[in-house]
C-alpha positions in Angstrom: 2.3 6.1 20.7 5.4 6.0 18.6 3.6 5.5 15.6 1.7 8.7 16.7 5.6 10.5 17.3 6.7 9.1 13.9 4.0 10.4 12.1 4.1 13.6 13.6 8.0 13.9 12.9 7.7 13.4 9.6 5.2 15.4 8.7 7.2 18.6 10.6 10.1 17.8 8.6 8.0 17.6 5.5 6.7 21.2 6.4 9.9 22.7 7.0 11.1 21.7 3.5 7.4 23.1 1.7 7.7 26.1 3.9 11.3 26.8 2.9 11.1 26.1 -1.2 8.1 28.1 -1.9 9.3 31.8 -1.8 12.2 30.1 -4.0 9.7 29.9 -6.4 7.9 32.4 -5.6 10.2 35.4 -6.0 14.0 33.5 -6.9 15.9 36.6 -6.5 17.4 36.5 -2.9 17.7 32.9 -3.1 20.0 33.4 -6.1 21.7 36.1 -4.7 22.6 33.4 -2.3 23.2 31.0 -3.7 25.7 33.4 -6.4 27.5 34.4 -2.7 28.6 30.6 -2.2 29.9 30.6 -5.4 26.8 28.8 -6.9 24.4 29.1 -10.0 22.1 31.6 -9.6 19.9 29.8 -12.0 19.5 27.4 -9.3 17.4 28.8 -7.2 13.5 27.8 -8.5 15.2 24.3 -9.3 16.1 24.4 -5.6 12.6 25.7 -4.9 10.6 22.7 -6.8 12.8 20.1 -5.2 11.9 21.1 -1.4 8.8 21.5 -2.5 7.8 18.4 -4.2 10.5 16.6 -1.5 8.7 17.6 1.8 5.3 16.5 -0.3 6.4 13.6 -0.9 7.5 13.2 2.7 4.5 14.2 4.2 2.4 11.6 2.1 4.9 9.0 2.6 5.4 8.5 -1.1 8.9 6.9 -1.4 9.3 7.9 1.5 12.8 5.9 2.2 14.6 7.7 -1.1 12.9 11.1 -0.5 14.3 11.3 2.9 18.1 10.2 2.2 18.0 12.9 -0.9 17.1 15.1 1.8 19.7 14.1 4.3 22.0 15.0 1.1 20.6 18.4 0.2 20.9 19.5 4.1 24.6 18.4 4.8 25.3 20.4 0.9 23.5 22.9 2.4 25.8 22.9 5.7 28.4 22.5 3.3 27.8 25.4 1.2 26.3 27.9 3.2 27.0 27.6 6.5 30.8 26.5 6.9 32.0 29.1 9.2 31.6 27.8 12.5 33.9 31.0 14.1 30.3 32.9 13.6 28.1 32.0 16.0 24.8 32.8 13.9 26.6 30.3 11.2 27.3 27.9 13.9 24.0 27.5 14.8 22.3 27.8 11.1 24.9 24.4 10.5 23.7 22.3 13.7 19.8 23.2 13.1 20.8 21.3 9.8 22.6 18.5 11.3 20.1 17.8 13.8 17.2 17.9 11.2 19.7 15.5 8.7 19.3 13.6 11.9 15.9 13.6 12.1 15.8 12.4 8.1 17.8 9.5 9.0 15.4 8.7 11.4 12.7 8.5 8.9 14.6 6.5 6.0 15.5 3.8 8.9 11.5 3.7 10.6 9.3 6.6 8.7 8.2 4.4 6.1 6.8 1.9 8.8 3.9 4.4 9.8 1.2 5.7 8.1 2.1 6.2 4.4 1.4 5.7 0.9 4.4 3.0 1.0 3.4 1.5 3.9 -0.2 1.1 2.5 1.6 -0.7 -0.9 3.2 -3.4 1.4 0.2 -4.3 3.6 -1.8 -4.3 0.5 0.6 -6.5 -1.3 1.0 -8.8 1.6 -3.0 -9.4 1.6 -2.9 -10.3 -2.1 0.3 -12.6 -1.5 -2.0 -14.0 1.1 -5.4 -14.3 -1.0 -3.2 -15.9 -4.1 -1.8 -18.7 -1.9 -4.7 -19.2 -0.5 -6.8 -19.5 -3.8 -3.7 -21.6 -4.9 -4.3 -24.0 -2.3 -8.0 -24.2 -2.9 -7.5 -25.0 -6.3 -5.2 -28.1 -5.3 -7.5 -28.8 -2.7 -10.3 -29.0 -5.9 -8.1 -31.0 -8.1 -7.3 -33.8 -5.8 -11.2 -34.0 -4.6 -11.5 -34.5 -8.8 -9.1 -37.1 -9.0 -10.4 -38.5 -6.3 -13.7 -38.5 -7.8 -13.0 -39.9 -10.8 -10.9 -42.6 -9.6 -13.9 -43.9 -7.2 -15.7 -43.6 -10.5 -13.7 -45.9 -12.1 -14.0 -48.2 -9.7 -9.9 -48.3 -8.8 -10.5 -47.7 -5.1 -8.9 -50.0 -3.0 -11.8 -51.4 -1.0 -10.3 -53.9 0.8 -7.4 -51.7 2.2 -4.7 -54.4 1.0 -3.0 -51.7 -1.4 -4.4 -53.1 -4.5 -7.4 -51.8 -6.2 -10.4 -54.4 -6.5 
């Protein structure tokens, strides 16, 4: 079940970054009037768009999912930072614990996110099984060369027949 929660969790944080970037690319213009009111680039703003965009895809596929997710932690505390730094208004207040809480939430999935249901976790399982298959076909192969030495040892008539540690 909280493989299920996990999941779930990160692919509603995923959406909530797709959701917000595409009007920035889209139509740019309130997002750099915006972002020119916090003293910022307004240049910035389709830049911004792509990166919450490809981000939150990345996220929801669980594609690198571990660095996706801190570089989002980042971008949501500069966001706090930026934008929402007057905690005497209550609307502002709110806008920079909503942000917090989901920087929370992206901690959450660089520690365990990557464990469920992702591209990443996929590339370790699958690399596990041919770790696995390679020892294993490394141990057949020994297994092969000693039943060859073996062979050609009895062949040769060296086998100790007597059992007294000497061949003959």
């Amino acid at each position: 079940m909280s493989a299920i929660a996990a999941f779930i969790g990160r692919l509603l944080l995923a959406l909530l970054f797709v959701l917000a970037g595409i009007p920035k690319i889209i139509d740019p213009s309130s997002a750099a009037s915006l972002l020119e009111a916090a003293n910022l680039p307004g240049s910035l703003a389709q830049p911004v768009g792509v990166f919450e965009v490809v981000a939150g895809l990345l996220l929801a596929l669980g594609f690198m999912t571990r660095l996706v997710s801190i570089l989002l932690f980042g971008f949501t505390l500069l966001t706090v930072f930026f934008f929402h730094n007057q905690f005497g208004d209550p609307l502002q207040a709110a806008q920079a614990i909503k942000n917090v809480a989901i920087a929370g939430g992206l901690l959450m999935v660089f520690a365990y996110g990557h464990m469920y249901w992702g591209y990443d976790r996929m590339r370790a399982q699958r690399k596990g099984e041919r770790a696995a298959a390679d020892a294993e076909a490394r141990a057949h192969e020994a297994e092969l060369r000693a039943a060859r030495a073996e062979g050609r040892a009895e062949a040769l008539g060296t086998r100790d027949r007597d059992g007294d540690g000497h061949p003959g």
